[in-house]
N, C-alpha and C positions, 0 to 999 in steps of 0.2 A: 491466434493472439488477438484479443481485445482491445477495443478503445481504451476500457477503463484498463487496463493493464499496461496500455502505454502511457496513459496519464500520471497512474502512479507513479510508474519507474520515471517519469521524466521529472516530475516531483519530488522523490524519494533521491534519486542522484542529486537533485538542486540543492538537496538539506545537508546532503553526510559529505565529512570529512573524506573518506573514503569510498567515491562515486565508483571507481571500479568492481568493490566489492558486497556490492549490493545486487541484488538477487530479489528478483520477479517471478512467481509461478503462479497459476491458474487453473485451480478444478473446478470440478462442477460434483454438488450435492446435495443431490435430494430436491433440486429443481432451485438450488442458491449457487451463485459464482464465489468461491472464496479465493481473495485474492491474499496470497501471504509476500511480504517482503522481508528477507533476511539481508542484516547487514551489520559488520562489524560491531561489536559490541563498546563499542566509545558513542557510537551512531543512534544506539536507542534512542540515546537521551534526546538527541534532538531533533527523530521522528517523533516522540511520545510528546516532547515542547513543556512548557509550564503548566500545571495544572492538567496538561493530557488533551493543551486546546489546539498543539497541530496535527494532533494525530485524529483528535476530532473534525476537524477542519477537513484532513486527505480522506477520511470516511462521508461526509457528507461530498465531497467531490466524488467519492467513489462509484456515492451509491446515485446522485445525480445522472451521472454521465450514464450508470448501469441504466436508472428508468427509461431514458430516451432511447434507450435500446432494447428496450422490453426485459431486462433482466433483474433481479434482485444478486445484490452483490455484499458481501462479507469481506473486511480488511483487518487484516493480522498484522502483527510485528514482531519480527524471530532476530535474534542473532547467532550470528554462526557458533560462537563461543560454548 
């Protein structure tokens, strides 16, 4: 488990309605981390934000925290539904 993966998730439960059901995973491809977050589908809305600016916002976190760590990092948003 990741920096940037704990960052998200601690992120990502601040936003939703439904902290318990928010879901964190971490692969690796093709030399990128793609970080996916699933989480209830009422939740999208307001990972994704106005205009798409906090879901913008947690990818420039994402991919910050990844450089300091020498990684290139990708951020999703899934809901369980």
């Amino acid at each position: 488990m990741s920096a940037v993966r704990d960052v998200i998730e601690t992120v990502a439960k601040a936003l939703a309605d439904a902290p318990q059901r928010v879901e964190v995973t971490e692969s690796e491809h093709r030399g990128t981390t793609l970080i996916e977050v699933t989480v209830a589908p009422p939740d999208v809305g307001k990972l994704i934000g106005r205009q798409g600016r906090t879901i913008q916002a947690m990818r420039t976190l994402a991919s910050v925290t990844g450089d300091k760590l020498g990684m290139k990092v990708t951020l999703e948003v899934r809901d369980v539904g």
